[in-house]
C-alpha positions in Angstrom: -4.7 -5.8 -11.9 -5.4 -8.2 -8.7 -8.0 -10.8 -8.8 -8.1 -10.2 -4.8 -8.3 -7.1 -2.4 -5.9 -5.9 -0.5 -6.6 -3.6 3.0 -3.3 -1.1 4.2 -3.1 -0.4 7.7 -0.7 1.0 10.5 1.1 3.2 8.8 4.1 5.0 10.5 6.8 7.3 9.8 9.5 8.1 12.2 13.5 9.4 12.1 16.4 6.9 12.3 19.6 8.6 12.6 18.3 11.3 10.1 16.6 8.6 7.3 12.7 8.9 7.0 11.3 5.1 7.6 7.8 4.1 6.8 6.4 1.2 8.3 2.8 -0.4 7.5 1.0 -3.7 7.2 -0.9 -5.4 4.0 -3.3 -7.3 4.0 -4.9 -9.8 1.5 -8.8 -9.6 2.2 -9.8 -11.3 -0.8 -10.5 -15.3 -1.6 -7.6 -15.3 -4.3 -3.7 -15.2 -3.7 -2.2 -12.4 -5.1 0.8 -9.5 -5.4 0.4 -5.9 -4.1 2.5 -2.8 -4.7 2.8 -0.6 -2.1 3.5 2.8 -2.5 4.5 5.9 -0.6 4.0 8.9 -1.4 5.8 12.1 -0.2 5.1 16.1 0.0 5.9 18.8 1.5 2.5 20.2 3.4 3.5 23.6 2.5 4.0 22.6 -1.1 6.8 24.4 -3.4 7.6 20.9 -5.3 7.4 20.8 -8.8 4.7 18.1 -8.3 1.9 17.8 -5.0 3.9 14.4 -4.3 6.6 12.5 -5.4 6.8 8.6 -4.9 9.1 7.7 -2.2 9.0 4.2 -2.4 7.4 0.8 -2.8 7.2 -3.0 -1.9 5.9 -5.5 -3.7 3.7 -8.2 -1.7 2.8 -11.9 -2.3 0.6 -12.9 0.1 -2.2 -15.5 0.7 -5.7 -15.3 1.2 -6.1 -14.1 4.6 -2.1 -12.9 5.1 -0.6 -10.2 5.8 2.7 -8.9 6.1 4.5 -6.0 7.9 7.0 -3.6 6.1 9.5 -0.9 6.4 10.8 1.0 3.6 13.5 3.9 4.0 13.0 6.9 1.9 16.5 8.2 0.3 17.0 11.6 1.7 17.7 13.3 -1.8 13.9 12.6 -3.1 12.9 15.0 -0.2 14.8 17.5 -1.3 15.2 20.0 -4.0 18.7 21.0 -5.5 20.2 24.1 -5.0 22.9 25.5 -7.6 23.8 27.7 -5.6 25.2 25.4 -3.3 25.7 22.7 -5.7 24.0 20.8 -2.4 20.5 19.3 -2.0 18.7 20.9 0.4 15.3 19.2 2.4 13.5 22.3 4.1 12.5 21.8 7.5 8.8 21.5 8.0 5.9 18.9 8.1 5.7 16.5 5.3 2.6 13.9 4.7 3.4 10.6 4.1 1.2 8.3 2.4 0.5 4.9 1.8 -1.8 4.0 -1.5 -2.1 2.0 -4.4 -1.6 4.4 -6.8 -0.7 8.0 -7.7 -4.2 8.6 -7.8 -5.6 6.7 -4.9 -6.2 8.8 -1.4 -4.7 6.3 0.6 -4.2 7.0 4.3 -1.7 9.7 5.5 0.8 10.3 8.2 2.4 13.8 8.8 6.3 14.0 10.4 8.3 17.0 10.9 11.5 16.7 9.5 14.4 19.3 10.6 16.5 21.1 8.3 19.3 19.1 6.1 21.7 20.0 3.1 23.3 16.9 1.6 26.1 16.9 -1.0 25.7 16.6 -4.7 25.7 12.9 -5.4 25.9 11.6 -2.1 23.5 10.2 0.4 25.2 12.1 3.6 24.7 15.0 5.3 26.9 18.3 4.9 26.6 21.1 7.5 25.5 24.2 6.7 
């Protein structure tokens, strides 16, 4: 709990050499100093996860009355993905996925959709395999 508000904004999502970043600034609107976690949220905006949304990643804040700061997180690959025995691979399906910022699990938060192309990546590794 944060004895100040805090107001997301500019949120981004783009493709670097085949690694989803998300960009987006904070903002502390309130009187009081005070820490903010980020979050962002991932899903597929056909669905077929296990869950609506999985957590992608966070950053935790500090900031000053009246600051604000500017991140970029990088979401590992492998949380977009589902596993497939089969293959013993991990395998992201290519289609749009929504990005969002929030506060919590439960918050709306804003949203971003990217289209992300087709990837299998091996078991317990972070690189891509071709098909």
């Amino acid at each position: 709990m944060s004895y100040t508000q805090f107001t997301p904004s500019n949120l981004a999502a783009q493709l670097v050499a085949d690694e989803l970043n998300v960009s987006f600034r904070v903002a502390n609107t309130g009187k009081r100093a005070g820490k903010h976690v980020a979050q962002i949220y991932v899903s597929p905006a056909a669905g077929g996860w296990e869950a609506p949304k999985r957590l992608g990643a966070f950053a935790k804040l500090d900031l000053a009355p009246g600051a604000s700061a500017e991140q970029t997180v990088r979401i590992d690959p492998r949380l977009l993905a589902t596993y497939e025995t089969a293959r013993h691979a991990w395998h992201i399906a290519a289609g749009d996925y929504t990005v969002t910022l929030a506060a919590s699990a439960r918050d709306a938060g804003q949203s971003v959709t990217i289209r992300l192309p087709e990837r299998w990546l091996r078991a317990g590794a972070g690189s891509a395999q071709p098909k």
